[in-house]
C-alpha positions as CSV (number, residue, x, y, z in Angstrom):
1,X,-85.1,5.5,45.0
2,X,-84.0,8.9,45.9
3,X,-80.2,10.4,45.1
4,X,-79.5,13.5,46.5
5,X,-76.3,15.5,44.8
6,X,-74.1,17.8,46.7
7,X,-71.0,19.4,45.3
8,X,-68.2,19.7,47.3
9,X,-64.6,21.1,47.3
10,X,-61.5,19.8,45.4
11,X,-63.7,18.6,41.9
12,X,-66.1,16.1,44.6
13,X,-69.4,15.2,44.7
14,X,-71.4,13.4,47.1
15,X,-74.2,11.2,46.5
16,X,-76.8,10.6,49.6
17,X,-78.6,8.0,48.3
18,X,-81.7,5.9,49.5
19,X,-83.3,3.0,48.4
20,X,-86.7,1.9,49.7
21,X,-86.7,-0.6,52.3
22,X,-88.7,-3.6,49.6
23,X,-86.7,-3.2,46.7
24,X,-83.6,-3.3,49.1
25,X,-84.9,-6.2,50.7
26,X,-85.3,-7.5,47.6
27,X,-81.7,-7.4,46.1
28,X,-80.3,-8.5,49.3
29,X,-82.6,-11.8,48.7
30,X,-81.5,-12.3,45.3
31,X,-77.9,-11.9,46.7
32,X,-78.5,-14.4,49.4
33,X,-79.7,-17.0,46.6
34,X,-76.8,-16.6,44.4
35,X,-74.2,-16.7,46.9
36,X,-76.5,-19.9,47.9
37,X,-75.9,-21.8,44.6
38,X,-71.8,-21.6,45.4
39,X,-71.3,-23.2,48.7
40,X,-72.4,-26.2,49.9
41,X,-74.3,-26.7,52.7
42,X,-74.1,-30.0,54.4
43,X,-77.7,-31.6,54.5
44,X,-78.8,-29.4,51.6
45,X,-78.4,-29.6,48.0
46,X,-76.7,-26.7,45.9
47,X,-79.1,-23.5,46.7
48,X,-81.9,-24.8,48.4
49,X,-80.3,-24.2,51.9
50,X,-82.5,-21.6,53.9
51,X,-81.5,-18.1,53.8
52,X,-80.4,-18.3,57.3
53,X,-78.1,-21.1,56.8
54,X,-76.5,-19.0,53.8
55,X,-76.2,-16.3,56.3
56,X,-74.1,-17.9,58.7
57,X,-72.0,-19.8,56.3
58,X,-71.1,-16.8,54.2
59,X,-71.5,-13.9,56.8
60,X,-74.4,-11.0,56.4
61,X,-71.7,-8.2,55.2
62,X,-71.1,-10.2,52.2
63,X,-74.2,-10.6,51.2
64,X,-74.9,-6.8,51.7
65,X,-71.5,-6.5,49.6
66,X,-73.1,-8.3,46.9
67,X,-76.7,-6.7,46.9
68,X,-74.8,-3.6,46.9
69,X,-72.8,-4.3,43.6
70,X,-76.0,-5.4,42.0
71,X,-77.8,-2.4,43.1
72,X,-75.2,1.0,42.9
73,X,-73.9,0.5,39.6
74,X,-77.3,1.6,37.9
75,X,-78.1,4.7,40.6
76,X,-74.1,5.8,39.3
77,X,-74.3,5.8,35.8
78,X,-78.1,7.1,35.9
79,X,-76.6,10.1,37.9
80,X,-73.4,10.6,35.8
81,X,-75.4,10.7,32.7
82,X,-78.1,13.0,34.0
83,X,-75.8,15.6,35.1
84,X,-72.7,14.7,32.6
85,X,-69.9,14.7,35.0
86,X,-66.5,13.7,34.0
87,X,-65.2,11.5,36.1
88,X,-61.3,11.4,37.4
89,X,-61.9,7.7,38.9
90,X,-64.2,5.3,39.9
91,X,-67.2,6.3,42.7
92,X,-66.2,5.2,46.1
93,X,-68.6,4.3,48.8
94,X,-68.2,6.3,51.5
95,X,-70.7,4.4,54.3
96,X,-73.9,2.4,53.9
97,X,-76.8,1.7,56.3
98,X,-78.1,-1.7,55.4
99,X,-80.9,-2.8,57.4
100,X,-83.4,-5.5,56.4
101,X,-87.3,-3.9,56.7
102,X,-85.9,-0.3,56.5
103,X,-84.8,2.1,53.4
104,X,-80.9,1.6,52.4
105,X,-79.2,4.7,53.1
106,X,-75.7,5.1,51.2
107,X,-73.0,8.0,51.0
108,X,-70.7,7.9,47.9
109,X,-68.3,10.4,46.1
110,X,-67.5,10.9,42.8
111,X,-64.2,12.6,41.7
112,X,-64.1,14.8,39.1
113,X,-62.0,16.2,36.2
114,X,-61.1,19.6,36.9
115,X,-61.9,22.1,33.8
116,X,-59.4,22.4,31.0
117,X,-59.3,25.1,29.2
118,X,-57.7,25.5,25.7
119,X,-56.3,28.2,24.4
120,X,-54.9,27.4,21.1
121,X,-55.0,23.8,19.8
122,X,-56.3,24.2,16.0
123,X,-54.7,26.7,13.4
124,X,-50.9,26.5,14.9
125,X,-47.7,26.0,13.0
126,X,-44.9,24.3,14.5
127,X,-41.0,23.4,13.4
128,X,-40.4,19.9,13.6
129,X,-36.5,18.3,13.4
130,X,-36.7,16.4,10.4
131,X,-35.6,12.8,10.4
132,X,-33.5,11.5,7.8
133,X,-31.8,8.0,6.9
134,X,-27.9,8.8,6.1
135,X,-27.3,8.4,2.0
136,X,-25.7,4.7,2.8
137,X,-28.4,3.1,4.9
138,X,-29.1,1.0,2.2
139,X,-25.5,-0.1,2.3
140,X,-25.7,-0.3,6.3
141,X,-28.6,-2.8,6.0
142,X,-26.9,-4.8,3.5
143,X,-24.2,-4.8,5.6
144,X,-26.2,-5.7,9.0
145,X,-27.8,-8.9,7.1
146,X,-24.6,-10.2,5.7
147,X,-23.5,-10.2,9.0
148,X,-26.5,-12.3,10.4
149,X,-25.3,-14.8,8.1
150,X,-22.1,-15.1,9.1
151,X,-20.1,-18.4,10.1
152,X,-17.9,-19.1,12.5
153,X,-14.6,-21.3,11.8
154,X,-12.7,-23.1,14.3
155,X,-9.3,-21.5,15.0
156,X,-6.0,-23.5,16.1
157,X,-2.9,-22.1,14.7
158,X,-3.0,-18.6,15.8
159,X,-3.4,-16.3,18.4
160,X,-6.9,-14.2,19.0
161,X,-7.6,-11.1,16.8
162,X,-9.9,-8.2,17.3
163,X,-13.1,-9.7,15.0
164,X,-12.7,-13.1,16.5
165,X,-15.1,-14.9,18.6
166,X,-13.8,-16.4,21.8
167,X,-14.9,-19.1,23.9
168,X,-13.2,-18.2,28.5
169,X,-13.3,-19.3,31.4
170,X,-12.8,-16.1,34.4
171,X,-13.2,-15.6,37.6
172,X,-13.0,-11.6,38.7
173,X,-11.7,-10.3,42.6
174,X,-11.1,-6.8,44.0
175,X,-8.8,-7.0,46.8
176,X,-9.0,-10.5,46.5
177,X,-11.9,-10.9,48.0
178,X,-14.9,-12.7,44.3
179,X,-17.0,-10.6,42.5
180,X,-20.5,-11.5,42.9
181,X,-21.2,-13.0,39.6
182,X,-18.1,-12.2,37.9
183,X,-17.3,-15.7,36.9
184,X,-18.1,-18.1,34.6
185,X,-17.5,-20.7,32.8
186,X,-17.4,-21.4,28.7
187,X,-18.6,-17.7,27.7
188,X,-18.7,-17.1,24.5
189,X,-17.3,-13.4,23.9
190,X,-17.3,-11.3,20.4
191,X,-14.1,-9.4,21.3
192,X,-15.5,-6.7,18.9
193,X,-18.6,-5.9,20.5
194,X,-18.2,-6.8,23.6
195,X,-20.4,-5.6,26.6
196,X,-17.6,-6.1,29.4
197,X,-15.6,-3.6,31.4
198,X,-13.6,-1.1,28.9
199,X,-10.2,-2.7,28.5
200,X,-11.5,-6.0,29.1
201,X,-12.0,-7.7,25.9
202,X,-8.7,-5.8,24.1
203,X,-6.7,-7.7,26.6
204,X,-7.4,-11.2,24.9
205,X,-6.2,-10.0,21.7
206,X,-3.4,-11.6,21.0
207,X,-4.0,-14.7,23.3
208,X,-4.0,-18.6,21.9
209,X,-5.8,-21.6,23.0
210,X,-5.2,-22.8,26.5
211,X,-3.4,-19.8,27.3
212,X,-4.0,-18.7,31.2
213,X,-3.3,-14.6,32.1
214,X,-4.8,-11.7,34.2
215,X,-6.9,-9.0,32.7
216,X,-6.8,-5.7,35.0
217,X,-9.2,-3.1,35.1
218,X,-11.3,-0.9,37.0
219,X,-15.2,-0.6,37.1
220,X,-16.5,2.8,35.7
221,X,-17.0,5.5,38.2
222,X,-20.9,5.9,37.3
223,X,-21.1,2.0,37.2
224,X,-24.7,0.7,38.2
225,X,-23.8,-1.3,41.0
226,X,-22.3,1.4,44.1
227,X,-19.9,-1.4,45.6
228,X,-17.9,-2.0,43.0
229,X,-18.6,1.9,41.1
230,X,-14.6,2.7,40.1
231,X,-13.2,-0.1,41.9
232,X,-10.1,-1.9,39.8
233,X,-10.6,-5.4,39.1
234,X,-8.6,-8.6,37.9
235,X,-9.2,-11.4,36.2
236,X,-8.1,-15.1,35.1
237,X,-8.9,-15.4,32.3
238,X,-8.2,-19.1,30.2
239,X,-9.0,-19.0,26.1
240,X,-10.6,-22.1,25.4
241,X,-12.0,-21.8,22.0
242,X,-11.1,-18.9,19.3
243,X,-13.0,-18.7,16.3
244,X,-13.1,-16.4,13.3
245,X,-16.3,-14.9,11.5
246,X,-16.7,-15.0,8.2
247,X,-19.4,-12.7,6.4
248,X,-20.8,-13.9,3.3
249,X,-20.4,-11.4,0.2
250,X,-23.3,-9.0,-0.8
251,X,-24.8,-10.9,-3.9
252,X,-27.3,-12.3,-4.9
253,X,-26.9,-15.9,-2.8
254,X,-27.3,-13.8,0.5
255,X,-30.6,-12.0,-1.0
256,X,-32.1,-15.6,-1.2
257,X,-31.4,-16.6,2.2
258,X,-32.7,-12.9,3.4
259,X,-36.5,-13.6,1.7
260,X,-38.2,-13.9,-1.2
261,X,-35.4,-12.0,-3.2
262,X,-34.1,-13.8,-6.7
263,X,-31.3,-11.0,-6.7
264,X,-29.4,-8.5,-4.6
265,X,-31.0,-5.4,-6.6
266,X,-34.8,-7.1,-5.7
267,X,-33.4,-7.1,-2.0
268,X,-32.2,-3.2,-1.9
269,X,-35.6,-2.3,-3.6
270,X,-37.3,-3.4,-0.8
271,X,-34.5,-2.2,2.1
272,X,-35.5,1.1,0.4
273,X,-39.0,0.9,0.5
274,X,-38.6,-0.1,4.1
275,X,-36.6,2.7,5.0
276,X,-38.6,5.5,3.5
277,X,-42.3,3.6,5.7
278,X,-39.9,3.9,8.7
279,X,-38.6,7.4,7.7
280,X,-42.3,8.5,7.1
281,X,-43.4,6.5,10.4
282,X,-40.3,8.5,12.6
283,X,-41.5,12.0,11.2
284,X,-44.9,11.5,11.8
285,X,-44.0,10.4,16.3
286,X,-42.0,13.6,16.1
287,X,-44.6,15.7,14.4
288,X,-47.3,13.9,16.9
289,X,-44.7,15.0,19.7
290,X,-44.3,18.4,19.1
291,X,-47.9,19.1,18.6
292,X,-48.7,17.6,21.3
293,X,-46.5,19.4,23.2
294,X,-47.6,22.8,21.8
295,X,-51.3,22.4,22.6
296,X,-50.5,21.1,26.4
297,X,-48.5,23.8,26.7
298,X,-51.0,26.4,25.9
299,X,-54.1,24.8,27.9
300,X,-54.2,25.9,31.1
301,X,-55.5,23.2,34.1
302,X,-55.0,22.6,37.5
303,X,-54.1,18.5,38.2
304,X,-55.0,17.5,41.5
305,X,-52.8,15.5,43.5
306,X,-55.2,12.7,43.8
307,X,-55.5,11.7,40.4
308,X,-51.6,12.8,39.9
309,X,-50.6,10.2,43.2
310,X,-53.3,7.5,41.4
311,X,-51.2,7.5,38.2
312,X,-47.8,7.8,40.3
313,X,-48.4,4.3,42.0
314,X,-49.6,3.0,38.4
315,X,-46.0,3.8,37.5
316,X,-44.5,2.7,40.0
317,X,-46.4,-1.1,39.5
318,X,-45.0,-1.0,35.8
319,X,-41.1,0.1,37.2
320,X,-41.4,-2.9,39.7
321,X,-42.8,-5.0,37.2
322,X,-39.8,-4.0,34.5
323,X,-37.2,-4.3,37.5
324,X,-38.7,-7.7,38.4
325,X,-38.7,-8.6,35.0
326,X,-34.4,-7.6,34.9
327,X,-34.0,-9.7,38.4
328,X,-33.8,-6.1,39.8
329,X,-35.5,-5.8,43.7
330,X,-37.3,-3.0,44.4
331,X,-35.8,-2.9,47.7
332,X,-32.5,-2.9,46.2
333,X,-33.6,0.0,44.3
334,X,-35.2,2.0,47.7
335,X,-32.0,1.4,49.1
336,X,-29.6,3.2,46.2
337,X,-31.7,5.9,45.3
338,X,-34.1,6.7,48.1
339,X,-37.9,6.3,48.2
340,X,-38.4,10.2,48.4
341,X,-36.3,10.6,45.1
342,X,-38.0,7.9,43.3
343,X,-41.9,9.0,44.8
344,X,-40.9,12.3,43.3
345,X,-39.9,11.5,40.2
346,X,-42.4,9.1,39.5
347,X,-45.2,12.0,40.6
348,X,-43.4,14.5,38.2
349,X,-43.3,11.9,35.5
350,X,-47.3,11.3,36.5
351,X,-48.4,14.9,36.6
352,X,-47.5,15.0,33.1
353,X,-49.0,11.9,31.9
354,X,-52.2,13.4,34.0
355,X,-52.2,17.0,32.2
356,X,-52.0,15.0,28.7
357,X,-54.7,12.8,29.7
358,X,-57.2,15.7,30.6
359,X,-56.1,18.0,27.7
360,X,-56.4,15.2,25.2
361,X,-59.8,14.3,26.9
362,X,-60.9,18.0,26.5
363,X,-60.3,18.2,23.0
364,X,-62.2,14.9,22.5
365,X,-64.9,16.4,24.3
366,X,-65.0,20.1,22.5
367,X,-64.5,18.3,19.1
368,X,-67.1,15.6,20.0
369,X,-64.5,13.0,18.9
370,X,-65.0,9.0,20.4
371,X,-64.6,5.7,19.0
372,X,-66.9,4.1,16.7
373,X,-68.0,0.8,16.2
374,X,-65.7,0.6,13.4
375,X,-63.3,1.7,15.3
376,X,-63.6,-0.8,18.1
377,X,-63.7,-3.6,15.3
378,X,-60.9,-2.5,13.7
379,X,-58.1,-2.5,17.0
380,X,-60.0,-5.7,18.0
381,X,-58.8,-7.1,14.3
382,X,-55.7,-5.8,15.2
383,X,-55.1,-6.9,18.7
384,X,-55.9,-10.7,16.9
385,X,-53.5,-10.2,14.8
386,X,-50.6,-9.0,17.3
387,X,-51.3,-11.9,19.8
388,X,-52.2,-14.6,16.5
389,X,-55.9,-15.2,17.3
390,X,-59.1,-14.6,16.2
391,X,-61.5,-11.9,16.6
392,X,-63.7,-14.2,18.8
393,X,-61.1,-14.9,21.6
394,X,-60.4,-11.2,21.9
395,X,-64.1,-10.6,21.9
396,X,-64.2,-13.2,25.1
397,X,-61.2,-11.7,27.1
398,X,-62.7,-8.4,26.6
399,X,-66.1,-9.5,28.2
400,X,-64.4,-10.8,31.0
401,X,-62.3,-8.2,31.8
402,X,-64.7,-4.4,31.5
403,X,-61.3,-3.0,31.7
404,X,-59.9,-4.0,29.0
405,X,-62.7,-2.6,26.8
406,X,-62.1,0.9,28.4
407,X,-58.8,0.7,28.0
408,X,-59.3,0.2,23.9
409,X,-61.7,2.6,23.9
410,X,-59.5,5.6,25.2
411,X,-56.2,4.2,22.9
412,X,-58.8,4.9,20.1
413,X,-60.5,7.9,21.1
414,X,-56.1,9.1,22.1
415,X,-55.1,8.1,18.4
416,X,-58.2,9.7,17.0
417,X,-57.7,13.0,18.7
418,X,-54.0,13.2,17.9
419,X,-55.1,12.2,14.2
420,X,-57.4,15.8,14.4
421,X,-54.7,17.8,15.9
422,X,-52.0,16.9,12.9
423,X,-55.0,17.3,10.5
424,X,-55.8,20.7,11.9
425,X,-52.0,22.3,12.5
426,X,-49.4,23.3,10.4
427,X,-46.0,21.2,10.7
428,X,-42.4,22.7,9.1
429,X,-40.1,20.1,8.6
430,X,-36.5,21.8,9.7
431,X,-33.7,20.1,8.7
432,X,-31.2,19.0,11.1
433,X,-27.4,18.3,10.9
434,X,-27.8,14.7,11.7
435,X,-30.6,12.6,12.8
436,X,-31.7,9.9,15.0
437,X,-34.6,7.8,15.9
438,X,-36.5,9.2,18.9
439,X,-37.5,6.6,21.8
440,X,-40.7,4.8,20.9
C-alpha cells in the first residue's frame, strides 16, 4: 500500500492513495461475503449464494462502498498519526478507481486546524463581578416552599381578589374577526402571576361566580406573533370558579413536609448550606467565563469558513429542534425574520464557538492535557447516574455509537483544560451593587 501526501491551500491535504490489486481484491471478497450473509437469495441458503448472485442483488458499488470502509479507516489514522495532523473534520473521499485485478487508486482530503497561537493564557489576573445571595434569601426560600404548599379553598360569597385563583371561560377577537387560539375553556388563572396580556388578569378583580363581561386590551407592540403585534383585543370572559390560596405558616410542620427536617431551624441550616454550594458554584461559571474570555481574546487564529459554516448548520439542527420542540415551524420562523438574518447570526454565534474550540484545543495540546482512563470512568459513572442506569448500559450505547465516545472525551479534555486555566490565573472578586445568576 502506497499513500502519497500533498499539502494544499486553505489547511488541506490530499491523500493519493493505492492499494495493490490482491489485497484489494481481497477486501472486496470479504465484502461481498458479508453483505451475502444479509439477503436472501432465493434457491440459496443465508451466504452461500455465489459471488455473482450477491452482485446483482446488492449492486457492485456497494460492495466497493463496503470494502472501502473496511479498508481506508486504517491507511487514515496510520497517516494522521505519522505526520500528527490535527484534524478540523472527518477525511472525505474525493474519487476512487476500484477495479477487480488492478491496484485501488483513491484521492481523499483531510482538513485541517489552522495554527493557534497564544499569547498570554497562564500568569493573568482578571476582575470578576462577584455573585452574592441578598441578606434574606433564606427568608425568600422559606417563603417559595411555603407557597408550594399552599391550598386552595373554594370561594362563593364574594367577588375575586388579586391572590385568588380563578377558574374562565374566553374567547378573544380583534375587529371581530377570533384570535387564533385565544379561547378556551375552564382555564385555570392565578390572577397574581399571570402570564396573559398586561391589563388582562386585573380586569377579573372584582368579578363573582357566573359573572359574564369584556376585558379590553391591546397586544404589546414587540409581541412575538407580527399579526396581532399592538393590535387591541377583547374578550368574554365568564368566572366560573374563584378560589383563594392559603399558605401554610413557616414552622416547624411545613419543615416536615419539605424533607427530612424535624424543625424549621434544621430546614434553614440546610437552605443555607444550599445557597452558599450555589453561590460558590455561580462564581466559579463567571470566573470560568471571564478567563475564558481573556485567553481567547489574546490568541490570535484565523477560523475558516468551512469549519465555521459546519458548526453554523449544527446550530441551526439544535434551533429547529428547540423550535420543534415549542410547536414553533421553522418556516414560520424563515418567514418573520429572514433566512439571511438568521444564516448570519447563527455563523457569528458559530465563529465563536469555533475560535473557543481551537484555542481550548491548543492549550490542551501545549499543556499536553487529555482525558484519562479515570477520567472516562468517572463521567461514564456520572452519565449512569443522570439517566438512572448502570455503568454497563452506558458502556453499550457508547460502543454503538463511536460518537458518543468522542464527544465525552472532548467534554473531559474542555473541563480539564478550563480546570488548568483557573488553576494557573489570578481571579479578583469585584463587588457589584446587585447580583444575578448568569445564564447556564
Amino acid at each position: 500500500m502506497k499513500v502519497n501526501v500533498v499539502k494544499q491551500e486553505n489547511n488541506m491535504v490530499q491523500l493519493d492513495i493505492e492499494v495493490d490489486a490482491e489485497l484489494a481484491a481481497q477486501e472486496y471478497n470479504k465484502a461481498c461475503k458479508k453483505l451475502g450473509e444479509r439477503i436472501t437469495v432465493p434457491g440459496f441458503r443465508k451466504g452461500k449464494a455465489p459471488r455473482a448472485m450477491v452482485e446483482s442483488y446488492v449492486g457492485v458499488d456497494e460492495i466497493r462502498r463496503q470494502a472501502l470502509d473496511r479498508l481506508l479507516p486504517n491507511v487514515f489514522a496510520d497517516t494522521i498519526s505519522e505526520h500528527q495532523y490535527d484534524l478540523a473534520s472527518e477525511p472525505i473521499i474525493e474519487s476512487f478507481k476500484y477495479e477487480l485485478g488492478e491496484p485501488l487508486k483513491v484521492i481523499a482530503k483531510l482538513e485541517l486546524k489552522p495554527e493557534v497561537k497564544l499569547n498570554n493564557y497562564k500568569g493573568l489576573t482578571v476582575e470578576v463581578p462577584e455573585f452574592k445571595h441578598p441578606e434574606d434569601a433564606v427568608e425568600q426560600e422559606l417563603k417559595a416552599l411555603s407557597e408550594r404548599f399552599a391550598t386552595l379553598e373554594p370561594i362563593v360569597n364574594r367577588p375575586a381578589e388579586p391572590n385568588d385563583i380563578v377558574n374562565i371561560d374566553y374567547s378573544g377577537t380583534i375587529e371581530g374577526e377570533p384570535i387564533k387560539g385565544g379561547s378556551a375553556k375552564n382555564h385555570q388563572l392565578d390572577l397574581a402571576h399571570s402570564s396573559f396580556i398586561k391589563g388582562f388578569a386585573e380586569q377579573i378583580v372584582g368579578k363573582k361566580i357566573g359573572e359574564e363581561f369584556t376585558i379590553n386590551v391591546n397586544f404589546p407592540e414587540d409581541y412575538h406573533e407580527p399579526a396581532l403585534a399592538g393590535k387591541p383585543a377583547e374578550f368574554q370572559v365568564k368566572v366560573n370558579e374563584i378560589k383563594e390560596k392559603h399558605i401554610p405558616a413557616i414552622d416547624d410542620e411545613l419543615a416536615q413536609k419539605v424533607g427530612p427536617f424535624q424543625t424549621i431551624e434544621e430546614l434553614k441550616t440546610d437552605l443555607a448550606s444550599f445557597l452558599e454550594k450555589s453561590k460558590n458554584n455561580e462564581n466559579k461559571v463567571r470566573a470560568e467565563r471571564v478567563v475564558l474570555d481573556k485567553v481567547i481574546e489574546q490568541a490570535q487564529v484565523e477560523t475558516p469558513d468551512s469549519m465555521i459554516n459546519r458548526e453554523a448548520r449544527v446550530l441551526m439542527e439544535e434551533v429547529q429542534a428547540k423550535l420543534k420542540g415549542q410547536g414553533i415551524s421553522w418556516e414560520q420562523v424563515l418567514d418573520t425574520q429572514g433566512q439571511e438574518n438568521i444564516w448570519n447570526s447563527l455563523r457569528e454565534e458559530a465563529a465563536k464557538r469555533v475560535k473557543n474550540s481551537l484555542v481550548l484545543g491548543a492549550v490542551a495540546k501545549t499543556e499536553n492535557i487529555h482525558p484519562s482512563d479515570e477520567d472516562f470512568l468517572a463521567k461514564v459513572r456520572e452519565l449512569a447516574t443522570v439517566y438512572n442506569t448502570d455503568e454497563q448500559t452506558v458502556f453499550q450505547q457508547i460502543s454503538k455509537n463511536p460518537g458518543l465516545a468522542q464527544g465525552i472525551s472532548h467534554q473531559i479534555m474542555t473541563q480539564k483544560v478550563v480546570q488548568f486555566l483557573l488553576d494557573n490565573n489570578e481571579v479578583k472578586y469585584i463587588v457589584e451593587k446587585s447580583s444575578t445568576p448568569s445564564e447556564q
